[in-house]
C-alpha positions as CSV (number, residue, x, y, z in Angstrom):
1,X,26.7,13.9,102.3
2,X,28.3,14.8,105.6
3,X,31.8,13.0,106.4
4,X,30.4,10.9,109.1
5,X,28.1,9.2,106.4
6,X,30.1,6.2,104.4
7,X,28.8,4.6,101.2
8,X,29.8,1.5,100.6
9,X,29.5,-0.4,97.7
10,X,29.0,-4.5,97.2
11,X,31.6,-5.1,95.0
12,X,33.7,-1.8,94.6
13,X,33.6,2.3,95.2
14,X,31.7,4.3,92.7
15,X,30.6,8.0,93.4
16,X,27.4,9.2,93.1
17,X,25.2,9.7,90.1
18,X,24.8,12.4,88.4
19,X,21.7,13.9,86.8
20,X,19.6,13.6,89.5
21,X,16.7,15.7,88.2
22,X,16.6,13.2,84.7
23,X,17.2,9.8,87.4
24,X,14.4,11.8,89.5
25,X,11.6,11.7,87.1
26,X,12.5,8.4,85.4
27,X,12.2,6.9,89.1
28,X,8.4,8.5,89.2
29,X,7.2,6.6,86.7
30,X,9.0,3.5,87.7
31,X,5.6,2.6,89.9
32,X,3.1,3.4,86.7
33,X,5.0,1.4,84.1
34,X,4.3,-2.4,83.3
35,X,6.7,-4.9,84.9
36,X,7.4,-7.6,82.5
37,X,11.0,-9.4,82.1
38,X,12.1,-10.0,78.6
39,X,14.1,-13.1,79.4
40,X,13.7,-15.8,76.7
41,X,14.0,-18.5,78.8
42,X,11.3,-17.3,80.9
43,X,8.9,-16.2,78.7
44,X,9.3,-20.0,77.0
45,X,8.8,-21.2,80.8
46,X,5.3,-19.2,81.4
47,X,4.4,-20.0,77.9
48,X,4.8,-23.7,78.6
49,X,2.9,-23.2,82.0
50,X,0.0,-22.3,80.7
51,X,0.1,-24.9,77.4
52,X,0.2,-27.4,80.3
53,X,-2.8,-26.1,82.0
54,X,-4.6,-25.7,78.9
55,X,-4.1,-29.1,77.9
56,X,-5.0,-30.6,81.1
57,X,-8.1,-28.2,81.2
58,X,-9.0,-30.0,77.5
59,X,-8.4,-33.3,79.0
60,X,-10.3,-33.1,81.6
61,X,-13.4,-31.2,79.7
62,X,-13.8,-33.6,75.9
63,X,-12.2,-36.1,77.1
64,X,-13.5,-37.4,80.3
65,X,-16.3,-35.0,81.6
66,X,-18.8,-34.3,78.5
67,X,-19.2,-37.4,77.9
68,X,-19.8,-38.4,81.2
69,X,-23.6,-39.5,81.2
70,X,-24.0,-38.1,84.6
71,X,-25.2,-34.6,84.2
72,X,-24.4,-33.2,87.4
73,X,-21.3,-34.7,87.7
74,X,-19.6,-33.3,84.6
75,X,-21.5,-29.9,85.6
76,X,-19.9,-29.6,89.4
77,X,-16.7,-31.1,88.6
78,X,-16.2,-28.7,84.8
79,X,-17.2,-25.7,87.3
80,X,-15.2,-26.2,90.1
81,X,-11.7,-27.5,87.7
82,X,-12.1,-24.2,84.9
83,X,-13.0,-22.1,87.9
84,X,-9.3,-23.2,90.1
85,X,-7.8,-23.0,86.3
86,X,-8.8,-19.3,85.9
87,X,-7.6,-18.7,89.8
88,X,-4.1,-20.6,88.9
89,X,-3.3,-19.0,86.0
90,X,-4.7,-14.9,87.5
91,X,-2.3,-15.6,90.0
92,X,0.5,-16.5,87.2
93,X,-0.5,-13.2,85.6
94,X,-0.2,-11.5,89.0
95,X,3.0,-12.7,89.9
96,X,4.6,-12.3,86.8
97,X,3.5,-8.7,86.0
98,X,3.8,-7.6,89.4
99,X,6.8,-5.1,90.3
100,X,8.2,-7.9,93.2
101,X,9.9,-5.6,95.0
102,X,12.3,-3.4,93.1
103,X,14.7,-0.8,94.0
104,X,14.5,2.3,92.0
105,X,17.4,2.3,89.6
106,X,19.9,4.6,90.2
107,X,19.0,6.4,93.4
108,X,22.4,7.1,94.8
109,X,22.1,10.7,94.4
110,X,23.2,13.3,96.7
111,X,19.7,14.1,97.4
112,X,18.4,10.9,97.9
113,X,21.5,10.7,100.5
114,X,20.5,13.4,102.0
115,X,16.3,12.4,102.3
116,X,17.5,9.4,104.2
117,X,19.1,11.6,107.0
118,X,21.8,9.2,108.1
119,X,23.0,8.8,111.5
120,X,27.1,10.4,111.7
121,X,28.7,6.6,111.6
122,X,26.2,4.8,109.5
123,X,26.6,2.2,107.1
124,X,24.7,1.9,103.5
125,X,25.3,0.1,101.0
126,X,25.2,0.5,97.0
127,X,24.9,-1.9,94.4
128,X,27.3,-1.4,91.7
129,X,25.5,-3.6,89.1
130,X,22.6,-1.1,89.6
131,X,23.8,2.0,90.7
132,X,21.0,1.6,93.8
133,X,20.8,2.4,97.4
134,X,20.2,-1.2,98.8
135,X,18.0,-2.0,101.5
136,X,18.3,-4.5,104.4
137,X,17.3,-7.6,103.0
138,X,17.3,-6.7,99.4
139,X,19.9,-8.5,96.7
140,X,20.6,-8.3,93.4
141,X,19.1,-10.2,90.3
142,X,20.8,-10.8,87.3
143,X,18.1,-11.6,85.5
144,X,16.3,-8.6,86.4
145,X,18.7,-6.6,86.5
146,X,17.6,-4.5,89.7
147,X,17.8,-4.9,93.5
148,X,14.6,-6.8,94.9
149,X,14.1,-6.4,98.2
150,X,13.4,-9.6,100.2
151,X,14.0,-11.5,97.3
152,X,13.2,-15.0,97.7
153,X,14.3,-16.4,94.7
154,X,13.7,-15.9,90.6
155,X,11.6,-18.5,89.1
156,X,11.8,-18.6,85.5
157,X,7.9,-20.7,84.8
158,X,6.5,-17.4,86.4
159,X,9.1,-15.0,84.6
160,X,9.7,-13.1,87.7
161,X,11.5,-12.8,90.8
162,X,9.6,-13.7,94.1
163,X,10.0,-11.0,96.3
164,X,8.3,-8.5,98.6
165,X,5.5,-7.5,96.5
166,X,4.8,-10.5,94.6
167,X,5.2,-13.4,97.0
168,X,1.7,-13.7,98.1
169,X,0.3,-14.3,94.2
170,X,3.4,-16.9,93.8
171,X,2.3,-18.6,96.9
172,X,-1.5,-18.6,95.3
173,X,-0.1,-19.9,92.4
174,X,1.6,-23.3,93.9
175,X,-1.3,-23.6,96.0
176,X,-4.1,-23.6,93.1
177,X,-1.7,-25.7,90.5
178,X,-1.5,-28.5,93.3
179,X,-5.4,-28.5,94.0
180,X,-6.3,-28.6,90.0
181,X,-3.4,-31.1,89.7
182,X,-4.8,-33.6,92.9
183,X,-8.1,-32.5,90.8
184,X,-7.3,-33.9,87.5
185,X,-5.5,-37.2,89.5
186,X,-9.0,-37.6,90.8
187,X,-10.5,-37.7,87.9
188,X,-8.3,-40.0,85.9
189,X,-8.7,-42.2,88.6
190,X,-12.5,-42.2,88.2
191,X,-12.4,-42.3,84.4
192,X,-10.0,-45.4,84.4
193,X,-12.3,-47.3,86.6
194,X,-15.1,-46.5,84.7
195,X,-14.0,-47.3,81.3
196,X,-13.0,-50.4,82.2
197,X,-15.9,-51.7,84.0
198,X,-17.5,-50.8,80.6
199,X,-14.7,-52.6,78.4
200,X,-13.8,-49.4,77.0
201,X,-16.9,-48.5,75.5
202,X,-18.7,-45.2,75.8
203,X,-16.7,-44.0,78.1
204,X,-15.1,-40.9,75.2
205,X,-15.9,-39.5,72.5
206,X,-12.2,-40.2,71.2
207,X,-11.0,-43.9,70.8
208,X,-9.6,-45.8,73.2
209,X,-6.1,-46.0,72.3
210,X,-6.4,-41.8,72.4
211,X,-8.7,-41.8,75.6
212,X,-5.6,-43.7,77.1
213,X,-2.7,-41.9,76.3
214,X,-4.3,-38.2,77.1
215,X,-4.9,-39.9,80.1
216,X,-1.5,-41.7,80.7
217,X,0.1,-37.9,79.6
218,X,-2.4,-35.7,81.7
219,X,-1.2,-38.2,85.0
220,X,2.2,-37.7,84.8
221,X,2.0,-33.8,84.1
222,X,-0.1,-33.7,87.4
223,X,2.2,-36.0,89.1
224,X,4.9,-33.3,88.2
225,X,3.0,-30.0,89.0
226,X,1.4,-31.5,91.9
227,X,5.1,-32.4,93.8
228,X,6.6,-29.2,92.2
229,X,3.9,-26.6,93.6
230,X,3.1,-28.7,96.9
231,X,6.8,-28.6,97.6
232,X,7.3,-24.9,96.6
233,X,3.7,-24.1,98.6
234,X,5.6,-25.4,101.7
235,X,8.4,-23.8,101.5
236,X,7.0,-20.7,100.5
237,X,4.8,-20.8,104.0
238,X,7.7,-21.9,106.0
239,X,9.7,-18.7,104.6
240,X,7.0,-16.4,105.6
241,X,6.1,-17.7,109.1
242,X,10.1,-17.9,109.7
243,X,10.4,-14.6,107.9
244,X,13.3,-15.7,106.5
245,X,13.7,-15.7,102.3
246,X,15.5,-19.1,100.8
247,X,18.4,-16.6,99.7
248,X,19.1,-15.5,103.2
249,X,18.7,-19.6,104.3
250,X,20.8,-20.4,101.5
251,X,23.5,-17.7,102.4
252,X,22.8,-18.4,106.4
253,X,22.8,-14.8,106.8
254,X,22.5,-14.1,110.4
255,X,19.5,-11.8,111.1
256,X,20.4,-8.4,111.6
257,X,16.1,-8.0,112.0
258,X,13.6,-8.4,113.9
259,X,11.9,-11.3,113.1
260,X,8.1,-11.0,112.7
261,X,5.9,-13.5,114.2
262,X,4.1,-16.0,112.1
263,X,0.8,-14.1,112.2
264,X,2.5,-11.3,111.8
265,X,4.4,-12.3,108.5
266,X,0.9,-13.8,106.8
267,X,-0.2,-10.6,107.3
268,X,2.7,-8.7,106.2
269,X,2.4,-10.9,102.9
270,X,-1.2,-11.5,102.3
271,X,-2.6,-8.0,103.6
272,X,-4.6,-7.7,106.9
273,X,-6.8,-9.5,108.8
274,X,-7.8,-13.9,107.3
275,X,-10.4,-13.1,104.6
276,X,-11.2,-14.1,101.1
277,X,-9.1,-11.6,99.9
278,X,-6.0,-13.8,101.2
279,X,-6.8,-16.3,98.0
280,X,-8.1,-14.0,95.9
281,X,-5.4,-13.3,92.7
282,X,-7.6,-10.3,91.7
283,X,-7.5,-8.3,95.3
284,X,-5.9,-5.3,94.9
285,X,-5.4,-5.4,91.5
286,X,-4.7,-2.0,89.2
287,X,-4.5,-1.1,85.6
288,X,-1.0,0.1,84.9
289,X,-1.1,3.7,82.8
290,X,-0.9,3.5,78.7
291,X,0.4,6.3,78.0
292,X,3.9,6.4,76.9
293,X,7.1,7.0,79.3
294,X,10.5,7.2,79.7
295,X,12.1,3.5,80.0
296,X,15.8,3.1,81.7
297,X,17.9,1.3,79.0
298,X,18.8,-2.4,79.5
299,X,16.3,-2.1,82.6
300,X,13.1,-4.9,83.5
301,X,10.0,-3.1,82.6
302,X,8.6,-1.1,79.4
303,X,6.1,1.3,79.0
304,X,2.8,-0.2,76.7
């Protein structure tokens, strides 16, 4: 690196790796391993995710839709409530398995240095927790334990940080928990008034007193999800059209980019022109390799 170029580092000076051919071939298979986070709070969060939706899916089935005696009302509303299920939880999947954004680990090599053919005078920064070249806009997560770039925030009910590559399946995921969760509201509502026009009689296959409390229990779990994700749907849209991530609101970093526009940022996000494909958790989606690779110790991913 020429003397005009200056490395700074986050927290303190470290020189450049060494090794680059080994930190060369570990960072091509970076992009064909599974992403998953072994955190054991999160992987109880995501478990406990999709317990909840199961439970409100069994609700809403055996409880108050079979034996409904209207037959196309159980068949329309079963459909269209298993259907935004399977959406909500794809785009758990998605955003939980999804590489959000990550800085390859331990790119601060000379050649890298050299690949970015740096201006005499200019300014890059390197993560020491990492050992990683930092982008504008990226920060460190110490839960990950990599650099994410425009990380938004980590969640642990998905697992995952929210971040450049994975924002638009979070953002699918609020949006489809709060429609199932206004859904199964709906439904409760119905149900109550209908067994008790008929005294309680009929109404389920399961006695009243049960009938009740999966109700009661199924209400207040879509109370919750439906403020959470409606909350988190809204904010997530607001950091996209401001382009702006709640990290860099939080930190009221002063923008040292330019700002895209609001069409411009949906875009950016949810890929090309308003189609389908925008709420579509399966759009894009590729099988990650199975053969066995190289890990980096202590890092976020594994090979399967």
């Amino acid at each position: 690196m020429s003397s005009g170029h200056r490395l700074r580092d986050v927290e303190q000076q470290r020189p450049l790796l060494d090794g680059e051919e080994e930190v060369e071939s570990s960072l091509q298979s970076d992009a064909k391993q599974l992403w998953f986070i072994r955190d054991c709070c999160g992987m109880v969060c995501a478990f406990i995710t999709w317990s909840l939706v199961f439970f409100a899916d069994f609700v809403v089935t055996f409880v108050m839709l079979l034996p409904s005696r209207s037959f196309w009302y159980a068949v329309v509303n079963g459909v269209v409530f298993n259907s935004l299920a399977v959406l909500a939880l794809a785009s758990h999947l998605r955003t939980m398995l999804s590489d959000p954004g990550a800085v390859p680990k331990g790119n601060a090599t000379k050649k890298y240095m050299d690949s970015l053919q740096l201006k005499p005078g200019e300014v890059i920064y390197k993560c020491p927790k990492c050992c990683s070249i930092k982008p504008e806009r990226a920060h460190h997560c110490s839960i990950c334990k990599r650099c994410i770039r425009k990380m938004d925030h980590h969640c642990p009910w998905v697992n995952n940080c929210v971040g450049e590559k994975n924002q638009r399946f979070f953002v699918l995921f609020t949006m489809y928990i709060a429609i199932i969760s206004s859904h199964a509201l709906a439904l409760c509502g119905y149900q109550f008034v209908t067994c008790v026009r008929v005294q309680w009689r009929e109404c389920s296959d399961f006695s009243p007193p049960v009938t009740m409390m999966l109700m009661i229990f199924l209400c207040m779990e879509a109370l919750l999800f439906l403020t959470f994700t409606a909350v988190m749907f809204c904010t997530q849209l607001h950091s996209i059209c401001n382009d702006e991530t709640e990290i860099e609101r939080l930190k009221n970093e002063k923008p040292t980019w330019e700002r895209q526009t609001r069409w411009a940022g949906l875009r950016t996000v949810f890929g090309g022109r308003p189609s389908l494909l925008w709420i579509s958790p399966f759009a894009g989606l590729k099988l990650p390799s199975l053969l066995p690779r190289r890990t980096w110790k202590g890092g976020a991913e594994f090979s399967v």
